[in-house]
C-alpha positions in Angstrom: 87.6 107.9 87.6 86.3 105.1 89.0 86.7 104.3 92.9 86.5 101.1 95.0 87.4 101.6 98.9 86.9 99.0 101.5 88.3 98.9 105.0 88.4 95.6 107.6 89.2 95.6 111.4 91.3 92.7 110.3 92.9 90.0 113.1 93.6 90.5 116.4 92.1 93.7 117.2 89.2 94.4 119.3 87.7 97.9 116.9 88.3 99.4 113.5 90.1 102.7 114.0 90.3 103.0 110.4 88.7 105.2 108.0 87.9 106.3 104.6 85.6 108.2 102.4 86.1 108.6 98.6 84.2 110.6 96.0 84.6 109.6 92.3 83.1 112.7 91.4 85.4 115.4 93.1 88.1 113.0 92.7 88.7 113.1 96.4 90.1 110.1 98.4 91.0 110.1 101.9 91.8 107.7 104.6 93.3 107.6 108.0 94.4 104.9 110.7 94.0 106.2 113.5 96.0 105.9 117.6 95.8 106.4 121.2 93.4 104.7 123.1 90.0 102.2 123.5 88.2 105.1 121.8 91.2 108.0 120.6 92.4 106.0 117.2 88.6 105.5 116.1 87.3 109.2 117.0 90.8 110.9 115.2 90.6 109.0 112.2 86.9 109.6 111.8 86.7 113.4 112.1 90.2 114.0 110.4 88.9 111.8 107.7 84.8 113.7 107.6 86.4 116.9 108.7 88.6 117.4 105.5 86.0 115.7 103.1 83.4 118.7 104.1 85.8 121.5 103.6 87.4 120.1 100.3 83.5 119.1 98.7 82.6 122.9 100.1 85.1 124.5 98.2 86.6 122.2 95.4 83.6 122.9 93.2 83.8 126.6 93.4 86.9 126.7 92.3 87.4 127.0 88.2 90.4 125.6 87.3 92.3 125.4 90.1 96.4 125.2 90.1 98.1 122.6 92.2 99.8 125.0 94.3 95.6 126.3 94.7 94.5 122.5 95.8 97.8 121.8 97.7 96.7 125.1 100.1 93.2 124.3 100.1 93.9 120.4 101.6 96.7 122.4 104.0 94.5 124.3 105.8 92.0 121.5 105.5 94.1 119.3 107.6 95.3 122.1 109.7 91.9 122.8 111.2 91.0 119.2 111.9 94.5 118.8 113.4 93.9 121.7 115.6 90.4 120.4 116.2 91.6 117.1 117.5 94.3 117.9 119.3 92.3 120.3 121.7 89.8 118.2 121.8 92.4 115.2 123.8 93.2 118.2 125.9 89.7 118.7 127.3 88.7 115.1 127.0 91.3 112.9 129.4 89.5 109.2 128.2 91.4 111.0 124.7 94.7 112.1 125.5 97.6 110.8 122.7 94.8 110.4 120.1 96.0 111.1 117.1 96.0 109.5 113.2 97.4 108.8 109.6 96.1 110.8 106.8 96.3 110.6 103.2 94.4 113.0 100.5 94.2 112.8 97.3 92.5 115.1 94.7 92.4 114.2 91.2 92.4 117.7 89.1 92.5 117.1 85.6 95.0 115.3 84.6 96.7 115.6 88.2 96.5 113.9 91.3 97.7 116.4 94.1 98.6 114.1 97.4 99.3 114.9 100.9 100.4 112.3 103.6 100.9 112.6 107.3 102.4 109.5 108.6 103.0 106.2 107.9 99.4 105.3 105.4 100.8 105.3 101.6 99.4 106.3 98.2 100.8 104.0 95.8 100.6 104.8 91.7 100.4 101.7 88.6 100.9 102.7 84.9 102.5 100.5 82.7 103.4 97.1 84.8 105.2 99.7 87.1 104.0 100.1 90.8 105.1 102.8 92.7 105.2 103.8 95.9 104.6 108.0 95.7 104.4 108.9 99.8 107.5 108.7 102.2 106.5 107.4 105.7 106.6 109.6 108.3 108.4 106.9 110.8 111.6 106.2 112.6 112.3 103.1 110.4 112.0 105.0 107.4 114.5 108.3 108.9 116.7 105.7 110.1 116.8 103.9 107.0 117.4 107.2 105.1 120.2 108.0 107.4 121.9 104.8 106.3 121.2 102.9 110.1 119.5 100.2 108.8 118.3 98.5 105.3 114.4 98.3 104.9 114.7 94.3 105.3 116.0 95.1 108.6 113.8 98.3 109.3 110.6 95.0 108.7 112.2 92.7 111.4 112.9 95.9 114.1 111.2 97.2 117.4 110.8 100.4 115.4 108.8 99.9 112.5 105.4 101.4 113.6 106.8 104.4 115.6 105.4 107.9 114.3 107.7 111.1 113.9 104.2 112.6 112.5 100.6 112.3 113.2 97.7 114.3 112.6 96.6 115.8 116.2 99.2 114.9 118.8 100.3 118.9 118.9 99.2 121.9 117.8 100.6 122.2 114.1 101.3 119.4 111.8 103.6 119.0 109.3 102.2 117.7 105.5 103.8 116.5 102.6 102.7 116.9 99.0 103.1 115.1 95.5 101.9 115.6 92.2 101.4 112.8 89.7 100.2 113.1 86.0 97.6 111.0 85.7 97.3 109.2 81.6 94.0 106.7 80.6 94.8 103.3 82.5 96.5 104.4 85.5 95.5 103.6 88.5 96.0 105.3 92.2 95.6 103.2 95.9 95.6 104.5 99.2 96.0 101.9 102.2 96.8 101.8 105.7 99.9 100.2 107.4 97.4 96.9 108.2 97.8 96.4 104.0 101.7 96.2 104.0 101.8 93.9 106.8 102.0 90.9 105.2 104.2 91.7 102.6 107.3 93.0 100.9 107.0 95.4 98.5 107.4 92.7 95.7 104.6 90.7 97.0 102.5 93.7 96.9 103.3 94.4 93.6 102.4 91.2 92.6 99.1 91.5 94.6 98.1 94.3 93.0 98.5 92.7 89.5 96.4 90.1 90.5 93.7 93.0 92.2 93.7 94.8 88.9 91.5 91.4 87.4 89.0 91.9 90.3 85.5 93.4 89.7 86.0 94.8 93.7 90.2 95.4 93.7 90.0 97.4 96.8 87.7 94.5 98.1 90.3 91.8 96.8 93.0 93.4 98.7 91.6 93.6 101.9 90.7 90.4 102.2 93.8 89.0 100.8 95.7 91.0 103.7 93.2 89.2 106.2 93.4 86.0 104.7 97.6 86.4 105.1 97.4 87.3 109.1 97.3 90.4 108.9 97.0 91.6 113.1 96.2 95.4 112.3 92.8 97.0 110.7 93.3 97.1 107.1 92.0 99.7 105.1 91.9 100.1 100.7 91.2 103.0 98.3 91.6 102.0 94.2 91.0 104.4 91.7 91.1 103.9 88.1 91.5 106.1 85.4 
C-alpha cells in the first residue's frame, strides 16, 4: 500500500477545518471535515480524526488475523468514544456548542478494506477504468433523492445539498455505516472531503482521477485541481494504491 494525503483550506474560507492522518503501514486512513463554529469544525475534526488513529494503532497490531466483523467493532467503538468525547466537550465549552464533523475510516486487512462513514466525506474505489463511489452520504439531498424527491442534478443546484442527517458529535450516540471491498494488485482507494466534489459531477471526477493516477503526488494533484476550479470549501485528499 502506498499512501498520498494532502488537504488545502481552499477559497473563500478563513481556516482549515479539515483533517487527515494516514498510515501506509496499518493500512489506516482517516479524514474528517469538520462544523460549527470560528473554532468547533477545526477542534471536532482534529480529535475525531487523532482520537480514532490512537485507539486503532493501539489495538490493530495486536490483533492476529482479524475478521471484518473484528475491525468493523474495533473502528465502532473507536468512533463512539470520540463522538462521546466531543459532544460533551460542546456541552461544557459554550465558544463550542454545534461542533461536530465528517468521518471516514478505512482499514486495509489483507486483501480487504473495511470502511466506515459518518456524513457527507466519501471513500471512492478504482479497478479496472471503473471508479466507484463505495459510501452513501449521510445528507438530506441524498435521502431526498433516494425517496424519489429530486434527481441528483437537481439535489447539485438545491438549498439542501450540504445539510447533515449525521455527524460525528452533535448528540450522544452516532450512527456509522460500514463496507467491505476486496482489494486485487492495482486498485486504488480515495477518501476526500465535500470541498473535492465541488467543482464537479461525478463524470468530471472520474475523469480527474484518471488524469491523478499519472501524478507522482495524486492526492496532491487533486487538491489543487479542486482549488484551481473555485472550489469555496477546505479541500481535503487521501490516495492509496495497491
Amino acid at each position: 500500500m502506498q499512501l498520498w494525503g494532502h488537504t488545502d483550506i481552499g477559497n473563500g474560507r478563513a481556516d482549515n477545518q479539515d483533517s487527515i492522518y494516514g498510515n501506509a503501514a496499518l493500512g489506516l486512513m482517516i479524514l474528517a471535515d469538520g462544523m460549527g463554529g470560528q473554532n468547533g469544525g477545526e477542534v471536532a475534526s482534529q480529535k475525531a480524526v487523532f482520537g480514532t488513529a490512537e485507539m486503532l494503532e493501539d489495538v490493530l497490531p495486536t490483533l492476529y488475523a482479524p475478521t471484518g466483523e473484528q475491525i468493523s467493532a474495533l473502528i465502532e467503538t473507536a468512533i463512539a468514544e470520540q463522538n462521546l468525547a466531543l459532544f460533551r466537550q460542546a456541552e461544557e465549552d459554550p465558544r463550542l456548542r454545534g461542533m461536530g464533523c465528517t468521518l471516514v475510516v478505512v482499514v486495509v486487512s489483507g486483501t480487504t478494506a473495511i470502511i466506515a462513514n459518518v456524513g457527507d466525506s466519501r471513500c471512492y474505489h478504482y479497478r479496472g477504468g471503473e471508479f466507484t463511489q463505495v459510501t452513501r452520504d449521510h445528507s438530506l439531498a441524498q435521502a431526498q433523492i433516494d425517496s424519489g424527491i429530486i434527481t441528483e442534478d437537481e439535489a447539485e443546484a438545491g438549498a439542501v445539498k450540504n445539510v447533515l442527517m449525521r455527524a460525528v458529535g452533535v448528540s450522544e450516540t452516532v450512527n456509522v455505516d460500514f463496507f467491505e471491498v476486496a482489494l486485487t494488485p492495482g486498485d486504488y482507494l480515495m477518501t476526500c472531503s465535500d470541498g473535492m466534489l465541488q467543482p464537479y459531477n461525478a463524470a468530471a471526477l472520474e475523469e480527474l482521477f484518471m488524469r491523478a493516477m499519472d501524478q507522482s503526488d495524486p492526492a496532491h494533484f487533486l487538491v489543487e485541481q479542486a482549488v484551481a476550479a473555485g472550489t469555496s470549501d477546505n479541500v481535503s485528499v487521501q490516495v492509496a494504491q495497491f
